[in-house]
TORKOL-4160 file (C-alpha; in steps of 0.2 Angstrom, whole numbers, padded with zeros to 4 digits, m for minus):
66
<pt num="1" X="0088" Y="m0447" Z="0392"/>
<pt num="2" X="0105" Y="m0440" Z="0389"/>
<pt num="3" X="0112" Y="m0439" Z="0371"/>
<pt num="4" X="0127" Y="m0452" Z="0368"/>
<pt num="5" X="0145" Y="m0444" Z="0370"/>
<pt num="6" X="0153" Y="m0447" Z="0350"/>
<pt num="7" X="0163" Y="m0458" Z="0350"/>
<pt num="8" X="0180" Y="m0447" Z="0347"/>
<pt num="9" X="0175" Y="m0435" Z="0359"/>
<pt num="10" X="0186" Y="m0429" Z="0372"/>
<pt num="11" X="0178" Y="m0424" Z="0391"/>
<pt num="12" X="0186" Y="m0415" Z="0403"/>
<pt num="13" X="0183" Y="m0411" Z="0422"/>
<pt num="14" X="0178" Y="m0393" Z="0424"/>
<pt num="15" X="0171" Y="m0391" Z="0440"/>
<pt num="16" X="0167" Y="m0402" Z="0457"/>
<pt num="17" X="0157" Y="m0397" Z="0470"/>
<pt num="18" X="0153" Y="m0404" Z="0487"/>
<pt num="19" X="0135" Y="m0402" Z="0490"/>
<pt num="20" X="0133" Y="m0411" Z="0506"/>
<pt num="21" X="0144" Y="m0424" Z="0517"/>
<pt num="22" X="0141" Y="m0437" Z="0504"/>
<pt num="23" X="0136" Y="m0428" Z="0489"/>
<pt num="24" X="0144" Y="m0420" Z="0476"/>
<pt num="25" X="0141" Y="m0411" Z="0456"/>
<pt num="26" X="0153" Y="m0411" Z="0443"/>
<pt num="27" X="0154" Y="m0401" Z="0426"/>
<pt num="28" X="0161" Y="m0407" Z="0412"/>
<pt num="29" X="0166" Y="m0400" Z="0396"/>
<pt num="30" X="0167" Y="m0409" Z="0379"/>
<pt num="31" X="0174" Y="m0405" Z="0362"/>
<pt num="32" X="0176" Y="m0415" Z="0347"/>
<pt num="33" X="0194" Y="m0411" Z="0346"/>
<pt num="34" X="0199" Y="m0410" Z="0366"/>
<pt num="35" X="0201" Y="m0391" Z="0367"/>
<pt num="36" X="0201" Y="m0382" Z="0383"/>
<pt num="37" X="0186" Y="m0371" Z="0387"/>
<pt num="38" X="0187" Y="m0353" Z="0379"/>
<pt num="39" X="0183" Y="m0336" Z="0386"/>
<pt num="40" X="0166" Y="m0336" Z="0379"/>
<pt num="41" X="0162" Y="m0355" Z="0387"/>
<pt num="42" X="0168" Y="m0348" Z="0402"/>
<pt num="43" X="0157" Y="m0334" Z="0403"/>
<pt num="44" X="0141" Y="m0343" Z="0399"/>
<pt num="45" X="0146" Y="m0357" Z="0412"/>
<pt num="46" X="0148" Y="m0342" Z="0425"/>
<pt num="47" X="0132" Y="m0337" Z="0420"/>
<pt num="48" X="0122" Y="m0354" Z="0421"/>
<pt num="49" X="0127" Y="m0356" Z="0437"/>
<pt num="50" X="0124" Y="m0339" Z="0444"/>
<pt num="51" X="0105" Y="m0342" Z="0437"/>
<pt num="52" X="0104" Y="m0358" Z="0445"/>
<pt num="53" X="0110" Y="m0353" Z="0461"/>
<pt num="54" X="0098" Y="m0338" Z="0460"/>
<pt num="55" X="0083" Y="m0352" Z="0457"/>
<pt num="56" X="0090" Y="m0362" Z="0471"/>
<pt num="57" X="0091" Y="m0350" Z="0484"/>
<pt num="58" X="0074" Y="m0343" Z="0482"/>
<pt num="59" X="0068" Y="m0362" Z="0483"/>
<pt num="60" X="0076" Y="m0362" Z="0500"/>
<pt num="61" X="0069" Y="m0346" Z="0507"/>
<pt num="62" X="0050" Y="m0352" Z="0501"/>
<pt num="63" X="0053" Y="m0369" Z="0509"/>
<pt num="64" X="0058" Y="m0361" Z="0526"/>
<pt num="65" X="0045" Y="m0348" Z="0526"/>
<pt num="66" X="0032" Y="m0362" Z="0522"/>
């Protein structure tokens, strides 16, 4: 289960994403003090999803091989 936001801290709306007609993922960022992402935050978020997407297409060729 999902830790509890504090109380004070400020969410914003980073990235949504359909992924089908009726679906769609969003990525937020949180801070404590409502900052806006920085460089760094950018560059590991590029990278998180590069590596999921990696995991995800491999899913998809096994599945349709199978």
């Amino acid at each position: 289960m999902p830790e509890p936001l504090p109380e004070l801290q400020k969410t914003q709306l980073i990235v949504r994403s359909p992924l089908s007609t009726d679906g769609f993922v969003s990525i937020y960022f949180s801070s404590a003090d409502g900052r806006l992402m920085s460089e760094e935050e950018w560059w590991n978020l590029k990278q998180l999803i590069e590596l999921a997407n990696r995991v995800c297409v491999k899913q998809q060729a096994r599945a349709v091989s199978a």
